[in-house]
N, C-alpha and C positions, 0 to 999 in steps of 0.2 A: 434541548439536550436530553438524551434518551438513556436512563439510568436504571436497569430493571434489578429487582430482589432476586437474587438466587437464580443469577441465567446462568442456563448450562453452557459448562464448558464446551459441547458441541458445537451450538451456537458463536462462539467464538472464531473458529476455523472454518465457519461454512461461508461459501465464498456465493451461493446461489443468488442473494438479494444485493449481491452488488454489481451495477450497471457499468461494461468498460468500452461501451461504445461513446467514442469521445468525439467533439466537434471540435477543431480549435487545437493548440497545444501540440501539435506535431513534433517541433522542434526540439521542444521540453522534452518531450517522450524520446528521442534521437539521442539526448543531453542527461537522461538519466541510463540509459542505456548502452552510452558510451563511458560512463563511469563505472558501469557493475562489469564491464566488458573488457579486458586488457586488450591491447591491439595485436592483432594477431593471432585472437581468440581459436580459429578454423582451424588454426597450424598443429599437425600431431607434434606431441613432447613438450610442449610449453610447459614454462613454468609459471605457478602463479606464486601473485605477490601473496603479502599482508591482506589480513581483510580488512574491511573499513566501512563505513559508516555515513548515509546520506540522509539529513533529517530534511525531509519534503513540508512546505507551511505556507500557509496563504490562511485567511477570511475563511467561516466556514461556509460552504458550500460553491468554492471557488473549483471543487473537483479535484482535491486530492486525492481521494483513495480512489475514482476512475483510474486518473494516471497511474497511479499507480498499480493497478488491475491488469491496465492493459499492458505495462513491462512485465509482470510478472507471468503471465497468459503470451508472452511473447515467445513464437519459435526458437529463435534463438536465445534465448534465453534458459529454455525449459531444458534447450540440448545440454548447453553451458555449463549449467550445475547438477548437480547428481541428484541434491537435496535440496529442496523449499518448503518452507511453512510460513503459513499466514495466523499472525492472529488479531485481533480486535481488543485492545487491551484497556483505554478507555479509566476511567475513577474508579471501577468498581471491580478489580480486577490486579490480585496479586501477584508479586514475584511468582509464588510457588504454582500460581495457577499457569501462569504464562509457561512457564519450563514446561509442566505439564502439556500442553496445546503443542507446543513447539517436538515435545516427545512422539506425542501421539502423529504428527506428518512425516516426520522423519525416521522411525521405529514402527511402522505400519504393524506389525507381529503383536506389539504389547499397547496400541491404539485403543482397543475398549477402556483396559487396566488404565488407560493414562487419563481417561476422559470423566473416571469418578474421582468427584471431590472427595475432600479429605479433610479434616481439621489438625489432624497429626503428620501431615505433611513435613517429612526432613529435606530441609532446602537444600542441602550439603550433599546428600546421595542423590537428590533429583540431578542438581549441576553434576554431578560426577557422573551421573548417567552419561546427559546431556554430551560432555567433553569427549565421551569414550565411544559415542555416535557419532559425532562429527570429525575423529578426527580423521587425517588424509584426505576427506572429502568438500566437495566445491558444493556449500551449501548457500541458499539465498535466503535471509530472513527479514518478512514484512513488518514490524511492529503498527499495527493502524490506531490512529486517536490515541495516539500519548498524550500523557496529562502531565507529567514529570521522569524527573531525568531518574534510574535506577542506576546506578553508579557502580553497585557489586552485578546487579545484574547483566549491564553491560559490557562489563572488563571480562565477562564470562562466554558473552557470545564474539566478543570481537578476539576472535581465536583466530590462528592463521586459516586461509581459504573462506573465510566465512564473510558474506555482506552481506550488510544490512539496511535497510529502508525506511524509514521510520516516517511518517505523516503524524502531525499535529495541527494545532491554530497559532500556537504559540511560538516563539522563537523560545527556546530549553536556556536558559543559565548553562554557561560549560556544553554547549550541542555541537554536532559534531562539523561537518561540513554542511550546507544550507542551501537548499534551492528554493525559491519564492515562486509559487505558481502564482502567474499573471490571471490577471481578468480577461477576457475574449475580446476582441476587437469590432468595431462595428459589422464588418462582414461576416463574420463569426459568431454574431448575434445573432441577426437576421438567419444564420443557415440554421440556427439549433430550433429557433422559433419556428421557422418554415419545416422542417423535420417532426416536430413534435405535433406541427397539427396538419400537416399535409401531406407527410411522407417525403417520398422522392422527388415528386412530381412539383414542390413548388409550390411558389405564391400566384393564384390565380391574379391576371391582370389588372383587375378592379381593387386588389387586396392590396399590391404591394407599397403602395403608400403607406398605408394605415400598418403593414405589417414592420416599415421600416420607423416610424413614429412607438411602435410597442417597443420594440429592438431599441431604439434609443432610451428609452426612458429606465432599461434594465440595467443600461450603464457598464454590461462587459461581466455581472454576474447570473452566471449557468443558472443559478437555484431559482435566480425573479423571471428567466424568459423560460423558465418550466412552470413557475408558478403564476405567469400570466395568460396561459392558455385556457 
């Protein structure tokens, strides 16, 4: 668990070190993006509902914040909402800092201004920024690595038009809707493992035994048939 002194806020919103090439999990991905999706999305005039709230959780390194990468990195998705922001919010990492993070994707103009810390941070004019940017607009917000439930912070974002996505390890006390990312299935193992040290091309003939013996032994988690290569 990776906890640093004094990481910048920038670091928080940069999406550059996380990998959303997924192996596996299609379905899920189809499953979260039929939830952020009203049906009838395409249709001019629609109206949207209420926003609402999907806390994503599995074991860690089951591949949540991929899946979640890759809805958010999704075409239609990006069309869908006006406004997205990502942040990495994690133990070390304040109400006031997160508004902030969330300011700076959605207020691109006042982005630098939003990205210096602060100690005298007013949480009360941050949120009331916050409210006065989002509203009328179909915004999508990632919270990644939740550690606990923010309660004022929440009832703040789940404004109308607004969803949100949250990834954790933990099931939250009081959370909102829940989807459990599964572990990989055998054949789903074997491709990540064969991908990761062969490329496209596969398990050479003489290998595929021994490649499906590694594959088994990961047991369906992404992070041991990464870390068995």
């Amino acid at each position: 668990m990776r906890e640093e002194e004094g990481e910048p806020l920038s670091s928080r919103i940069d999406l550059g070190g996380i990998n959303s090439n997924m192996v596996g999990l299609y379905e899920e991905f189809e499953e979260i993006k039929d939830y952020l999706l009203p049906e009838g999305v395409e249709d001019e005039g629609e109206e949207e509902g209420e926003g609402s709230c999907l806390l994503v959780t599995g074991i860690a390194g089951v591949g949540k914040t991929t899946l979640v990468k890759k809805v958010f990195e999704d075409p239609l998705i990006q069309r869908h909402f006006e406004l997205r922001a990502w942040v990495k919010v994690d133990r070390k990492c304040e109400s006031n800092q997160t508004v902030r993070c969330i300011l700076a994707q959605v207020d691109p103009n006042n982005r630098d201004q939003m990205l210096i810390q602060r100690d005298d941070d007013d949480i009360k004019k941050l949120v009331g920024l916050l409210e006065e940017r989002l509203k009328d607009k179909k915004c999508l917000i990632v919270l990644d690595d939740v550690w606990q439930w923010d309660t004022r912070l929440m009832s703040t974002l789940q404004e109308k038009n607004v969803q949100i996505l949250l990834t954790c390890r933990l099931r939250i006390e009081d959370s909102p809707n829940i989807h459990v990312v599964r572990l990989l299935n055998k054949e789903e193992s074997k491709k990540l493992l064969c991908e990761k040290v062969f490329g496209e091309k596969g398990f050479p003939t003489y290998l595929e035994e021994l490649g499906e013996k590694i594959a088994a032994k990961c047991e369906g988690h992404p992070l041991m048939s990464r870390a068995s290569i």
